[in-house]
C-alpha positions in Angstrom: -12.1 3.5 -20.3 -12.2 1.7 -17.1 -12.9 -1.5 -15.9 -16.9 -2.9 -16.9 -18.8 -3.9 -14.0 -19.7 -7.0 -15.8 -18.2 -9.1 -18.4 -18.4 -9.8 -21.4 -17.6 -5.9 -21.8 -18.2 -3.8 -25.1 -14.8 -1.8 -25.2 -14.5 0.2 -28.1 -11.3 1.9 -26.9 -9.8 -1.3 -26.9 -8.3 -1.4 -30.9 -8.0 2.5 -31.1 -5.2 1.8 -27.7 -3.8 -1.3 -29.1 -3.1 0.7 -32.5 -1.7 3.3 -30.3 0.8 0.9 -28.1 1.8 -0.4 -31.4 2.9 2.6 -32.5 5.2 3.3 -29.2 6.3 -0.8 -30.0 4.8 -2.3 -27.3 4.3 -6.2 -27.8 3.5 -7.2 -24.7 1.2 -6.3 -21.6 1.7 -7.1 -18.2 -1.5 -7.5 -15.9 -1.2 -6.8 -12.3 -2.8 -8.0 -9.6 -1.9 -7.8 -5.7 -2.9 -10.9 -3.6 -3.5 -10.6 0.2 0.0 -11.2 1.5 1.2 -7.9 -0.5 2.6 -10.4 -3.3 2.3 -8.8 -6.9 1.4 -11.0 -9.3 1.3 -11.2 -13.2 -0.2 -12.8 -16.1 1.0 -11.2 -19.9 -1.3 -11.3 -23.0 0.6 -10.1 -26.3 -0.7 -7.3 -27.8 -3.0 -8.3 -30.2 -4.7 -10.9 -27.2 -5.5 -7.0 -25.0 -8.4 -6.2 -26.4 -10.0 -9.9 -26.1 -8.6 -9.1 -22.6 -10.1 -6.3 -22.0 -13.8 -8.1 -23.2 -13.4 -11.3 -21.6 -10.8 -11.4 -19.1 -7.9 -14.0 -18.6 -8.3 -16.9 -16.6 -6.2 -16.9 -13.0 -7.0 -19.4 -10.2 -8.6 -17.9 -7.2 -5.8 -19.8 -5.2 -3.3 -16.9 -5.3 -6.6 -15.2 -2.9 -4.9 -17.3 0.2 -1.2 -17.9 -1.1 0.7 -16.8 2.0 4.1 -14.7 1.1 6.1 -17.7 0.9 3.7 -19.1 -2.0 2.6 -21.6 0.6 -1.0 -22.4 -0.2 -3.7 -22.5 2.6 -7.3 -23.0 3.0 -10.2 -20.6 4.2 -14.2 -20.9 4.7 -14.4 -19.8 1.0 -11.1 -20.0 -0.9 -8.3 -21.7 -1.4 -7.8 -25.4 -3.1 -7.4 -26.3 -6.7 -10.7 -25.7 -7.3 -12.1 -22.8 -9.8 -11.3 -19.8 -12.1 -11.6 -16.0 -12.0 -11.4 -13.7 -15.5 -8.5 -10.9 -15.2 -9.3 -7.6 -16.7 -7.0 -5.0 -17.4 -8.0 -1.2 -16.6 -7.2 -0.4 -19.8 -7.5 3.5 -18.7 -4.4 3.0 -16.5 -2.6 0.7 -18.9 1.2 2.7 -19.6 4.0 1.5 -21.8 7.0 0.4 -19.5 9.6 3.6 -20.1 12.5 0.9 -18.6 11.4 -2.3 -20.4 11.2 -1.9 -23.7 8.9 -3.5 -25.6 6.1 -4.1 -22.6 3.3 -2.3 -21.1 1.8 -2.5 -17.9 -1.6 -2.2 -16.7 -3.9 -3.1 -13.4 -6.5 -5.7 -13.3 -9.9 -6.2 -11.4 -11.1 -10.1 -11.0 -14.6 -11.0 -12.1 -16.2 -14.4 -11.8 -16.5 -16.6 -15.0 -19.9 -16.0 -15.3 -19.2 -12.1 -15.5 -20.0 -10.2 -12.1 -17.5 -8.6 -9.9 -15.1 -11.4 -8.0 -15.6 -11.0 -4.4 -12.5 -11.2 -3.1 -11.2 -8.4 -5.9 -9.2 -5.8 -3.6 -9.0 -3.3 -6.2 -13.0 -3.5 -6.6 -12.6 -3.5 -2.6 -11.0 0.2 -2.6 -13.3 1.2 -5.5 -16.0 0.2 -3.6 -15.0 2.6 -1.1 -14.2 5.4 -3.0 -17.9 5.5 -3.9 -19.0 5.4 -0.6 -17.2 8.0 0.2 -18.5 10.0 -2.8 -21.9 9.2 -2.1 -21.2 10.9 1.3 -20.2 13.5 -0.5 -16.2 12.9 0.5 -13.2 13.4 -2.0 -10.7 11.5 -0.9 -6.1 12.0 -2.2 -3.8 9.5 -1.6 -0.2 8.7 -1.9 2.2 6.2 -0.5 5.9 7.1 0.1 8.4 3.8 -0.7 11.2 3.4 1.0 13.4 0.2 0.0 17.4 -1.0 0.3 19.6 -0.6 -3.0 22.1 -3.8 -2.3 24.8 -5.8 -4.7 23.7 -9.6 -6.2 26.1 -10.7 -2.9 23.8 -8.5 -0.2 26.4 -6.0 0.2 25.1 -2.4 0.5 25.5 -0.2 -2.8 26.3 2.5 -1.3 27.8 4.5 2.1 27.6 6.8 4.5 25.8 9.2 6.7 22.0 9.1 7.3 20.1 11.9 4.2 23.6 12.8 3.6 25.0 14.1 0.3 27.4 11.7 0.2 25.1 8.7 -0.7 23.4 10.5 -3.2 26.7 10.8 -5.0 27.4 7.2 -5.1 23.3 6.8 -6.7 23.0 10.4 -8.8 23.1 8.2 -12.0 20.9 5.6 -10.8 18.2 8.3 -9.3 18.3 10.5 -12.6 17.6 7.3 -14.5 14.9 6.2 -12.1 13.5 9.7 -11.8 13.0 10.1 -15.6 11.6 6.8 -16.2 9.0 7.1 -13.5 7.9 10.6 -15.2 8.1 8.9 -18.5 5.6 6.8 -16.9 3.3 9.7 -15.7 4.1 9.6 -12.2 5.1 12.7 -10.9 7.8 12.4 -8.3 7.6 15.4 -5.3 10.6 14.4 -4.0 13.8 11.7 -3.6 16.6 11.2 -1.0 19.1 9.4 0.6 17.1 7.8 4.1 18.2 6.8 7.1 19.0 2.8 7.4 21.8 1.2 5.6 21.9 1.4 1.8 17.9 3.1 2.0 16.4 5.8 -0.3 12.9 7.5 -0.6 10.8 8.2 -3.2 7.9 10.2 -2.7 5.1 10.6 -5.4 2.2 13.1 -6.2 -1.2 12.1 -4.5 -4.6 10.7 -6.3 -7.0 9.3 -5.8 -7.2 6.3 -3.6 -7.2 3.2 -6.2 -5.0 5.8 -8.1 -2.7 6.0 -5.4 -2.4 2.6 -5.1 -2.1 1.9 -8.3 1.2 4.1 -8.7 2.5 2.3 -5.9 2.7 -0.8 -7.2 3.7 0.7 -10.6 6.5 2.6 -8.6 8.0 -0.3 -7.2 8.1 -2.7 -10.4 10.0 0.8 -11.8 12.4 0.6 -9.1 13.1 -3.2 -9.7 13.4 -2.6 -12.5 16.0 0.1 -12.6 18.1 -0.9 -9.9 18.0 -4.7 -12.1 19.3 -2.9 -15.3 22.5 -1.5 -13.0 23.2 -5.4 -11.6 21.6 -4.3 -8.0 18.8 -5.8 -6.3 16.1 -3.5 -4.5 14.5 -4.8 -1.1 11.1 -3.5 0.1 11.0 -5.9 2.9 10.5 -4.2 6.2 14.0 -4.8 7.7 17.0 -6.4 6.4 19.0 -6.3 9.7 16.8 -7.1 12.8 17.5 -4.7 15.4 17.8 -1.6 13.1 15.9 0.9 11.5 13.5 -0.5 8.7 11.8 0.6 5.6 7.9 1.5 5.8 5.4 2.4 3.0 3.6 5.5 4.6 0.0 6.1 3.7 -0.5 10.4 3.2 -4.2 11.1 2.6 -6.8 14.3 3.1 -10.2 14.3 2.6 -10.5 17.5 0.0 -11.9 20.8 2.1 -12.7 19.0 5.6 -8.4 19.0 6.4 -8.3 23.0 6.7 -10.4 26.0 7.7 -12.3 24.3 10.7 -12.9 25.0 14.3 -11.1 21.6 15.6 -8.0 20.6 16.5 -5.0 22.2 14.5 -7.9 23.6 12.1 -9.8 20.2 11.3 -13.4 20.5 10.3 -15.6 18.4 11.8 -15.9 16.1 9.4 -12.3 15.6 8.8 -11.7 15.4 12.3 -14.3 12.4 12.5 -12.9 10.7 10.1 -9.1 10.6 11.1 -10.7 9.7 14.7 -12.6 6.7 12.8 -9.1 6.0 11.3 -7.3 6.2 14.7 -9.8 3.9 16.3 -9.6 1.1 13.9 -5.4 1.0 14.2 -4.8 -2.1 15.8 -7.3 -3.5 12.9 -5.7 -1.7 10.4 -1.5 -3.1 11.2 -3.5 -6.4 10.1 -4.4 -4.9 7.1 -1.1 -2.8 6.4 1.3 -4.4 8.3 0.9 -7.7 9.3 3.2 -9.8 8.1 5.6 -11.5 10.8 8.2 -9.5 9.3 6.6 -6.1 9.8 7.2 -6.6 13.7 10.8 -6.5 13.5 10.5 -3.1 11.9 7.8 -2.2 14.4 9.5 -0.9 17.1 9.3 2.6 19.4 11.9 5.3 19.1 12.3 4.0 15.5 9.8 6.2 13.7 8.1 3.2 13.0 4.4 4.9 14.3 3.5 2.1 16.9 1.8 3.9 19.0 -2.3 4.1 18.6 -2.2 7.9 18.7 -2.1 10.9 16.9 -0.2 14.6 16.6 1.0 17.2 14.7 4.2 16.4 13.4 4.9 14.2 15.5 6.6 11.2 13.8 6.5 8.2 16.9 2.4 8.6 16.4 0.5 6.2 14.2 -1.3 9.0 12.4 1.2 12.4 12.3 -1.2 15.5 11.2 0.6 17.8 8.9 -1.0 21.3 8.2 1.6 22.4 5.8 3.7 26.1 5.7 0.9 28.9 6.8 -1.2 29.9 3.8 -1.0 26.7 2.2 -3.5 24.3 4.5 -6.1 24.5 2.4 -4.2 22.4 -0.4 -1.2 21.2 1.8 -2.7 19.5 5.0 -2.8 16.0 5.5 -2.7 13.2 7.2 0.5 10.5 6.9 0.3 7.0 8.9 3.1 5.5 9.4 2.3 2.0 11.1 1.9 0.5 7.3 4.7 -1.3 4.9 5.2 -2.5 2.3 3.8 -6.3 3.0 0.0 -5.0 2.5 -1.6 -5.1 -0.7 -2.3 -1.5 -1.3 -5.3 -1.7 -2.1 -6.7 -3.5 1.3 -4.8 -1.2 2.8 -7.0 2.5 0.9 -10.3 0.7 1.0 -10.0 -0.4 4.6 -8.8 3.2 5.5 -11.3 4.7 3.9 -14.2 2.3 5.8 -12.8 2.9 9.1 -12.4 7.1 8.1 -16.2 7.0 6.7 -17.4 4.3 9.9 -15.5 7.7 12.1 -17.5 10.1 10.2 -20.7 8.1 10.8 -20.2 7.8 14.8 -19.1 11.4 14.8 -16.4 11.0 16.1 -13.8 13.2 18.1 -10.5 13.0 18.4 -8.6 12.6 21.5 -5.9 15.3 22.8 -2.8 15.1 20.2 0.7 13.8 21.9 4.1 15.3 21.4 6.9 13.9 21.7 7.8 9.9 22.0 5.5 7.9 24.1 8.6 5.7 24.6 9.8 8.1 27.0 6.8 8.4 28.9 5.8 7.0 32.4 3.2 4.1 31.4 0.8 5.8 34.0 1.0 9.2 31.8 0.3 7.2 28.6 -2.6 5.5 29.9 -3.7 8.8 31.2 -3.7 10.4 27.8 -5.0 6.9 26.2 -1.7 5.9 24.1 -1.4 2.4 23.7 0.9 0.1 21.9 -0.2 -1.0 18.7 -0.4 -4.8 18.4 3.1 -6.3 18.8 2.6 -9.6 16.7 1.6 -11.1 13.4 -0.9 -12.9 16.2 -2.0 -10.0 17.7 -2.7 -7.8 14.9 -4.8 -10.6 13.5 -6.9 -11.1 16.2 -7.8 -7.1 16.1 -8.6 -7.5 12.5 -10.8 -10.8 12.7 -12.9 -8.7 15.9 -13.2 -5.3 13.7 -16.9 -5.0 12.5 -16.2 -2.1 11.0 -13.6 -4.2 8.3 -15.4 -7.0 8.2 -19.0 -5.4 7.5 -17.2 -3.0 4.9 -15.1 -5.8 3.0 -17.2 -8.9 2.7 -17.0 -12.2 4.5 -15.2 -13.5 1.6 -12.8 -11.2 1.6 -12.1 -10.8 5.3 -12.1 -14.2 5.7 -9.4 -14.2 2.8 -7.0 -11.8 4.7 -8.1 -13.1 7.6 -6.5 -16.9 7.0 -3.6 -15.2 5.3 -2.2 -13.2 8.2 -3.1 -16.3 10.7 -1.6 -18.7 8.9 1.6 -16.7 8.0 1.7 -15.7 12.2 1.1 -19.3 12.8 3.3 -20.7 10.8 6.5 -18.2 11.3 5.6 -17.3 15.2 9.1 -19.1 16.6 11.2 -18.2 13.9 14.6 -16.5 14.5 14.4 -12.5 13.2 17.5 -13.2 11.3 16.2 -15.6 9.1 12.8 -14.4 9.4 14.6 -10.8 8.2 16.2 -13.7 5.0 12.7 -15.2 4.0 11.3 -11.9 3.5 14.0 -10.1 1.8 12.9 -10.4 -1.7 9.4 -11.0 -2.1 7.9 -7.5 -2.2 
């Protein structure tokens, strides 16, 4: 049941699943798309339209491909303007009835040109694409992001109180985190865990992995749940990196493993070699990848050391201050448990840039045979700069600016994405950094609040 390469498509599925979704009175089907400043977007077909849907596609502009996260429109070498039309078409094998909105269903799209081949500039084709070089290498790859967002009142004052993972906060949210928990499961998304985090008014959700466009997926299914939710009890939910510039932030942490090359090797912390190559392709294309995952102007308020935040181009066992923290899981359990979590992304990037670009820059690793440097412990914050150069820890790129400038010299993204779509994410992240570079964090920290 998924997505045709081509269209028109021959879906027989398509009226057995409508008869289906009528049964469990759904009338109405969202259709989800992510555009390059992390903005999801929606068209709706009523139920009897899905199946013609499904075939044919329904029409969207190719403008939301450089729509900045303000909505502001700008132009690249190939998109952006007035000019054109793409076909949206559902994945009608992730399509799920909406357990918290009754009568709708949801379901993600891939963009295909009017005259029926794969769009370009699709980002969800982007990680597929990936995921099949991958296979072809002979690499199974599981995802999953974690979400972390702010729970806050229709006036901006924090739902609830008091100390950091502490019981107390959950008290204030039990009802609202049953209700969210059961709806997400009604959903199929199995939830491995949920807690009260760290920043003001800030909880966690953390779901089961999948595979990469999967993973992504859930995510963005995850956070329209929590909207949702938190909407149906008169509170708002912020995904924005911070809400309070000079504080602790919210991130959207990237786990993955590469399926029997994490465990049971001679390498570092048991890493086959494989494995190892690939988290070292990973680690080398960081200051790339912040583009990609983190490179809105916002993110660098968030982005700061001693925070958690990753910033640092370096990697470690457990060791939360790296961008990429290795985690090997209790003894006995690496073989299925170990992974690798990086923590420099948030929830600006559009998920899937941000598993197919991983993915390239694992599999470019893997390619180049690459080894990893020594692992750090500890926070590079408190290091002389003399020992960090030493053990080849630098800061990750520091500005909207910055971080584009790595991504528009990466040849590793740009060769694995497509000039159209580089250029795409290129213009995006330039013209956001140009645009909000002098900015005051405060209301840089306001703009942002709501749009993810």
């Amino acid at each position: 049941m998924a997505t045709s390469a081509t269209i028109p498509a021959d879906v027989p599925e398509a009226d057995p699943l409508v008869e289906r979704l009528r049964a469990q009175d759904v009338e109405v089907v969202a259709l989800s798309f992510v555009d390059n400043a992390g903005i999801a977007r929606v068209k709706t077909v009523p139920l009897p339209k899905l199946a013609a849907a499904a075939r044919v596609g329904v029409g969207v502009s190719p403008c939301f491909e450089t729509f900045c996260f303000d909505d502001v429109l700008v132009q690249g070498r190939f998109l952006g303007g007035p000019d054109g039309d793409l076909r949206l078409v559902p994945d009608l094998a992730r399509i799920v009835p909406l357990a918290g909105q009754t009568g709708w269903a949801w379901a993600p799209a891939d963009k295909f040109h009017q005259e029926g081949d794969r769009f370009e500039g699709c980002q969800r084709a982007f990680a597929t694409a990936q995921v099949a070089a991958a296979a072809a290498r002979g690499l199974d790859l599981r995802m999953a992001f974690e979400t972390e967002w702010a729970l806050v009142t229709e006036s901006g004052e924090p739902v609830f109180h008091g100390p950091a993972y502490g019981a107390i906060r959950l008290e204030q949210v039990a009802d609202y985190a049953r209700e969210l928990l059961a709806t997400l499961r009604a959903q199929d998304v199995g939830v491995e865990q949920f807690h009260p985090e760290y920043a003001a008014a800030q909880l966690e959700v953390s779901v089961e992995h999948n595979d990469p466009v999967g993973a992504a997926d859930d995510v963005v299914l995850v956070r329209h749940t929590i909207r949702r939710v938190s909407h149906l009890h008169g509170w708002l939910a912020s995904f924005a990196p911070t809400l309070t510039p000079g504080s602790v932030g919210s991130g959207a942490h990237l786990h993955l493993s590469v399926v029997d090359q994490f465990s049971g090797g001679g390498g570092p912390f048991g890493l086959p070699p494989v494995g190892e190559a690939f988290l070292a392709g990973v680690l080398r294309e960081l200051p790339a990848l912040v583009a990609v995952g983190a490179g809105n102007p916002a993110s660098f308020l968030r982005a700061e050391p001693s925070r958690w935040a990753g910033v640092w181009q370096a990697w470690g066992r457990e060791t939360r201050e790296a961008a990429i923290r290795f985690i090997t899981g209790v003894t006995g359990t690496g073989d299925t448990a170990a992974n690798a979590e990086v923590k420099c992304f948030d929830a600006t990037a559009n998920p899937y840039l941000v598993v197919g670009s991983v993915i390239a820059a694992g599999l470019a690793g893997v390619d180049d045979g690459l080894r990893l440097p020594p692992p750090i412990a500890g926070d590079p914050a408190a290091m002389d700069e003399s020992v960090r150069t030493a053990a080849g820890v630098a800061r990750l790129p520091e500005s909207a600016l910055a971080a584009a400038n790595a991504f528009a010299s990466s040849k590793v993204l740009a060769a694995a994405m497509g000039e159209v779509l580089h250029d795409s994410v290129l213009t995006v992240r330039r013209a956001e950094a140009d645009r909000f570079a002098d900015t005051p964090p405060a209301e840089l920290a306001q703009l942002t609040r709501w749009r993810w």
